[in-house]
C-alpha positions, 0 to 999 in steps of 0.5 A: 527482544529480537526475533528473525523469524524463517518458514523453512522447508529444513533445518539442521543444527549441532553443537560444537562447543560451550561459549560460556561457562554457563552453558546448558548440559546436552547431549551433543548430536546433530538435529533435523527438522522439517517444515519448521518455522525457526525463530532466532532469538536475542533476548535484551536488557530488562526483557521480562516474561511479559515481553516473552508472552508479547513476542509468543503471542505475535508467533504463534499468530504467525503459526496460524497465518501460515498453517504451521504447528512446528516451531524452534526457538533458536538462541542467536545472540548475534541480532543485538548488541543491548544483550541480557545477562546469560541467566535472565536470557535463558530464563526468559527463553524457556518462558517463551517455550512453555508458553506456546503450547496450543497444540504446536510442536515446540523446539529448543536449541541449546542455549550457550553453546556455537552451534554450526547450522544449515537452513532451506527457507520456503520462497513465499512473500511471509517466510521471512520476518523480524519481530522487535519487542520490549516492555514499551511496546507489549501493549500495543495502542490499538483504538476503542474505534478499532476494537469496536469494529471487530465487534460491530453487528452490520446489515449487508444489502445490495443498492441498485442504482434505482434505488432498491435496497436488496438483503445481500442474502437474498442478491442473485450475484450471477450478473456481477461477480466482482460484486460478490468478491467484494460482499464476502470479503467484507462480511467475512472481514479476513485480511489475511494473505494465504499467498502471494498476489500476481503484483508481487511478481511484477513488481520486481520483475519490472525493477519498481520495487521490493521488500526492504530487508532491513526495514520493518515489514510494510516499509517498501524500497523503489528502484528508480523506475519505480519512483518516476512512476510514483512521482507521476502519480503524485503529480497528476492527483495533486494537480487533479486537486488543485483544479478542484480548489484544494489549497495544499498544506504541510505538516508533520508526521508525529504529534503529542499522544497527551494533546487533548484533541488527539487522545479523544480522536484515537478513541474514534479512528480505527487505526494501530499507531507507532509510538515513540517515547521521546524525552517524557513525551508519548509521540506517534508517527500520525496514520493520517493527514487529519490531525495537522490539517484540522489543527491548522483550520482550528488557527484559521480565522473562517467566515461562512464565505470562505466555504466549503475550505478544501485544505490539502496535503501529499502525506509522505509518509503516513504509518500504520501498524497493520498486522504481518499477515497483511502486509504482502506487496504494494497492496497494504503497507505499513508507511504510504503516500496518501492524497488526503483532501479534507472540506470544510462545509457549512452545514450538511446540504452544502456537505451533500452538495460538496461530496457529490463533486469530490465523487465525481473527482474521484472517478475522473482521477481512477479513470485517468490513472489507468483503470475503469469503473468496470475494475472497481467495485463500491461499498458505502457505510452509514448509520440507519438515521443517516439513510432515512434522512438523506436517502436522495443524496445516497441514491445520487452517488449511486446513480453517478456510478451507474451500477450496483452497491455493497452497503453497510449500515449500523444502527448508531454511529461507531466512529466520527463519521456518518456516512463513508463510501470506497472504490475498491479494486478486486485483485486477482486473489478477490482480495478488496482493496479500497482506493478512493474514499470519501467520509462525513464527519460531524464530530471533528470540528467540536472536538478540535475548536474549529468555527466558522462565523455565519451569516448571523455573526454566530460560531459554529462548527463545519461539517469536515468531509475526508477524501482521498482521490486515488487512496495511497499512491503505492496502492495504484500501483497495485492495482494497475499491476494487478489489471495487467496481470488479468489482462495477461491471463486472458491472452493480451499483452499486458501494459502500464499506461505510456504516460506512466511508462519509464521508458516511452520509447527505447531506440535499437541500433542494428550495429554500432554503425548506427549509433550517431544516428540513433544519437540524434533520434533520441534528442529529437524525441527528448525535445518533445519531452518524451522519455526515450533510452538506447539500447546500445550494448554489445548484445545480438538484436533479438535479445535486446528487443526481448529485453525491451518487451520485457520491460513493458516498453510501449514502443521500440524503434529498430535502426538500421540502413533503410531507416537510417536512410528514409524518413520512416521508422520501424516502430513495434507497438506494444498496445497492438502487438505490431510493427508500423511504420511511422514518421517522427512526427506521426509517433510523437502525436501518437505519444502526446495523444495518450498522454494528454493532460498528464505530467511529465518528468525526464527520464531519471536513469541513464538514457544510455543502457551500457552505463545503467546497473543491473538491478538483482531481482 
C-alpha cells in the first residue's frame, strides 16, 4: 500500500465522472473540509486487512503527533503502478475506514470515480509524509532490548563532580538549567517534535540541506556547501582517531538477520532495523558499525600485547527506522555518517583506563568542532553492581568534565552493556540530543567468538568498548545550527567556525573595472589553501555585500580604487561585526590561526558567482 499523507489547512473535492464500471453510487456534490490530514491511498497486489490495520495503526499515530482527530482517506491510484483489482481496493479501503475510530472524525471520497480537487497543505517540517506498507513489513522487527527500554523502571540522580550523588527530585536545578532540560527529557522519554527547530530554517536558508522528497523520511539531501561541510567534519574526527591509534576498516551495510551472532545481538541492541527479503534470505540495512568490526576481530589472530586493539570505521551510512514523529531536520535521521571507534581491552581496569582517554578524546573533538562544554550536558548509564564496584572510575569522568551529571541506574543489566555515558546538546526546543558516546561491553566478545591469548597462553575474551567522538556527522551540524541560533537571539551574529566556513573569504569589485584585480587577489589567497569566491555579477554593491552576510561569509573584501591602488584591504569581519584594514598577509594569518590543525578541502563550487545556480530554497 501507498500512502501520500498531507496536514492540510482545506481541502475541496468533486466527482466528475465514474472511471470504471464498478464505481460506488454517489451523490455528485462538491465536498469542503477544513483542518484535515488527508491521506491519498493506493492499495496494491496481495494488500489484505493486515496491511489495512498496519498502515491505520502508523495514521492514526500521526493523528495524535500533530493534534488532529479529522482524517480523509483519498483513493488516488496514481501513486502505484502494482495496483489490486478495484473489488479487493475498495474492500481494503473501507476496512481502513472502520478501523480507525478513536474518537477521530473520518472521511471517505468515493472510490471509482475522477474527481477534481484543490488542497492548502500546512507549512510545518510533519505536514508532508509517505508511508509504504505490505505484508513484509506489518511486523515491524523491533528488538527484545528496545522494548525493554520502554518498559525499564530507572533511578534518576544528579552526580557532582565531588562525588555526591543526589535523588534528581531532591536537585536544587536553579544553578543549571540546561541540566534540568536535560533530566525531564529523559525521564519523560518524549521523542516527539510538536514543532520545527530553528536549524531547519538555517539549513536551507544557508543552502546545506533539505528533505528529500522522493526519498523515505529521515533520508536527507545536501547541497554542495553542505557536503564540503560534512566532508571536513569527516575529516577532522577521522584523523582525531587516527592519532589516538584507531586503525580504520571497512565494511558493509547489510548482514544475514539468521547469522547466529547477529540474531542473538538484536535481542540486546535498542535499535528498529530495515529489512530486506533478497533470494530467501532476511537481510538488514546494519544500525551500526558493530557487527562488520566485531566479525572481522573474531577472524584476527590477538595476543594480550596487541591490546587494547582500536578498530575504526566512517560508517556512510548507518540506518535506523526511528518514528516519523521524530525525525525533523538534521537532528535525527533515519541514514547518517557515524564515527564509530570500537576497543578491544584486556580486562576491565585496562577498559577503565582506555575509556578515560576515549573521554577525554571526545571532549578534544566537541571542542574543536565548534562547541564547548558549556553547550553540552552529560548523562551516564549503569547498573547498581557497576557503580559499587567501580565508583573512582565513574567519579573520574565526572571529574574530567568539572561539572555536574544525570545519571541513571538500573538494578540488572538490560543490554550488552554495563555502563554508557553521552555528551548531549540541548537545542533551542530543550530537546537532548546525545552526541559523543561511549559504552562498556562485556557481552559481545562471548557472543561473536573473539579471543585474545593472554600472557598464560589462555583464551579469553576482551571487554569491547563503543565510542563515537562527535556521534553522527549530520548531528554536528545540528548542533552548531542551533548554537548560532542561541546565539543570534541574544543579539550577536551568528557564525559557523571559519575553518568550516564554505566561502572564507568572498572578494567584492566596486565595478567591472576591478575585476583583473580581483582575479589576482583570489589566486593569491587560493595559494594559501583558503576557500575564497567572487562576487562578480551584474548587481549594485550593497546587495552583494547583504548576499554575502547572509551566506554567513566570515570575511568580505570590497575592491575598489584605493585598494586597487594600496597594499591594504578593506575587509568586513564577521566574528566582530567590523570593517579593518588588513594586508594580505596579515588576513591569511588571521585565517590559518583559526584554522589551526583543521583540514582543508577547495572550494567545491564555482569560484566565479555569475556561473553558479540558484539553489530554490
Amino acid at each position: 500500500m501507498r500512502i501520500l499523507q498531507l496536514h492540510s489547512n482545506f481541502i475541496e473535492y468533486e466527482p466528475i465522472e465514474k472511471e470504471i464500471a464498478s464505481a460506488e453510487e454517489i451523490e455528485k456534490k462538491k465536498i469542503r473540509l477544513e483542518d484535515i490530514v488527508v491521506i491519498f491511498v493506493a492499495v496494491e497486489n496481495d494488500d489484505d486487512e493486515n496491511v489495512a490495520k498496519t498502515t491505520i495503526d502508523e495514521i492514526k499515530r500521526s493523528l495524535s503527533n500533530l493534534q488532529c482527530n479529522k482524517l480523509l482517506i483519498y483513493p488516488y491510484a496514481h501513486l502505484s503502478s502494482n495496483l489490486a483489482s478495484p473489488s479487493i481496493a475498495l474492500s481494503v479501503i473501507k476496512s481502513m475506514e472502520s478501523l480507525v475510530n478513536d474518537g477521530i472524525e473520518v472521511h471517505r471520497a468515493p472510490f471509482g470515480w475522477t474527481k477534481s480537487f484543490n488542497i492548502s497543505v500546512k507549512g510545518h517540517p510533519l505536514a508532508e509524509h509517505s508511508i509504504s506498507t505490505s505484508k513484509q513489513t506489518t511486523k515491524e522487527s523491533v528488538s527484545v532490548a528496545l522494548k525493554s527500554e520502554e518498559k525499564l523502571i530507572s533511578c534518576w540522580y544528579i552526580l557532582a563532580p565531588d562525588g555526591k550523588l543526589t535523588p534528581i527530585e531532591k536537585y536544587n536545578f536553579s544553578h543549571n538549567k540546561k541540566l534540568e532540560f536535560l533530566a525531564k527529557y529523559e525521564t519523560v522519554k518524549k521523542r516527539i517534535v510538536d514543532e520545527q527547530p530553528p536549524h531547519v530554517m538555517l539549513m536551507k536558508k544557508l543552502a546545506i540541506a533539505d528533505y528529500e522528497p522522493a526519498s523515505d523520511l529521515g533520508n536527507m539531501r545536501f547541497y554542495p556547501k553542505g557536503k564540503l561541510i560534512k566532508s571536513l567534519i569527516e575529516q577532522y574526527v577521522t584523523r582525531k582517531v587516527m592519532e589516538y591509534g584507531g586503525i580504520e576498516v571497512e565494511t558493509p551495510i547489510m548482514y544475514d538477520a539468521k547469522h547466529p551472532s547477529m540474531e542473538s545481538y538484536f535481542n540486546r541492541f535498542p535499535a528498529r532495523q530495515y529489512n530486506i527479503s533478497e533470494e530467501g534470505k532476511h537481510l538488514f540495512l546494519r544500525f551500526a558499525a558493530c557487527f562488520g568490526q566485531f566479525l572481522m576481530a573474531k577472524d584476527f589472530q590477538i595476543s594480550y600485547k596487541n591490546l587494547p586493539l582500536k578498530l575504526y570505521e566512517l560508517t556512510r551510512y548507518s540506518f535506523r527506522r526511528e518514528k516519523s514523529g521524530e525525525l525533523v531536520g538534521l537532528r535525527r535521521l533515519r541514514a547518517f555518517t557515524m564515527p564509530d571507534c570500537h576497543s578491544f581491552c584486556k580486562d576491565m581496569e585496562q577498559a577503565k583506563l582506555e575509556a578515560i582517554k576515549r573521554f577525554k578524546l571526545s571532549i578534544d573533538v566537541i571542542n574543536g568542532l565548534g562547541l564547548t562544554l558549556d553547550d553540552i550536558e552529560m548523562a551516564m548509564r549503569f547498573t547498581e553492581d557497576f557503580y559499587t564496584n567501580n565508583k573512582e572510575f565513574v567519579n573520574e569522568l565526572v571529574r574530567i568534565l568539572g561539572k555536574s551529571i544525570l545519571v541513571e541506574t538500573w538494578k540488572e543489566k538490560f543490554f550488552y552493556f554495563t555502563l554508557k555515558w553521552e555528551l548531549n546538546f540541548i537545542d533551542n526546543l530543550y530537546k537532548a540530543s546525545a552526541l559523543s558516546t561511549d559504552q562498556i561491553d562485556t557481552e559481545n566478545a562471548a557472543r561473536y567468538n573473539i579471543f585474545f591469548v593472554d600472557e598464560d597462553g589462555s583464551k579469553k575474551n576482551p571487554i569491547i568498548l563503543h565510542n563515537s567522538p562527535s556521534g553522527a556527522i549530520e548531528r554536528v551540524i545540528y548542533a552548531l545550527l542551533e548554537k548560532a541560533f542561541k546565539v543570534q537571539k541574544e543579539g550577536k551574529i551568528p557564525t559557523l567556525p571559519t575553518w568550516l566556513s564554505p566561502t572564507q573569504i568572498r572578494i567584492l569589485p566596486v565595478s567591472h573595472e576591478y575585476l583583473q584585480y580581483c582575479e589576482k587577489l583570489l589566486e593569491t589567497f587560493e595559494v594559501e589553501q583558503i576557500r575564497v569566491d567572487l562576487d562578480d555579477r551584474d548587481e549594485t554593491l550593497g546587495k552583494r555585500i547583504r548576499e554575502a552576510e547572509k551566506e554567513w561569509i566570515p570575511f568580505i573584501i570590497v575592491i575598489g580604487e584605493k585598494e586597487a591602488k594600496s597594499n591594504k584591504l578593506s575587509v568586513r569581519d564577521r566574528s566582530v561585526g567590523i570593517v579593518k584594514e588588513l594586508n594580505i598577509n596579515e588576513l591569511v594569518k588571521e585565517i590559518k590561526d583559526t584554522s589551526k590543525d583543521k583540514p582543508f578541502m577547495p572550494l567545491n563550487m564555482s569560484k566565479h558567482l555569475s556561473k553558479r545556480p540558484q539553489i530554490m530554497v
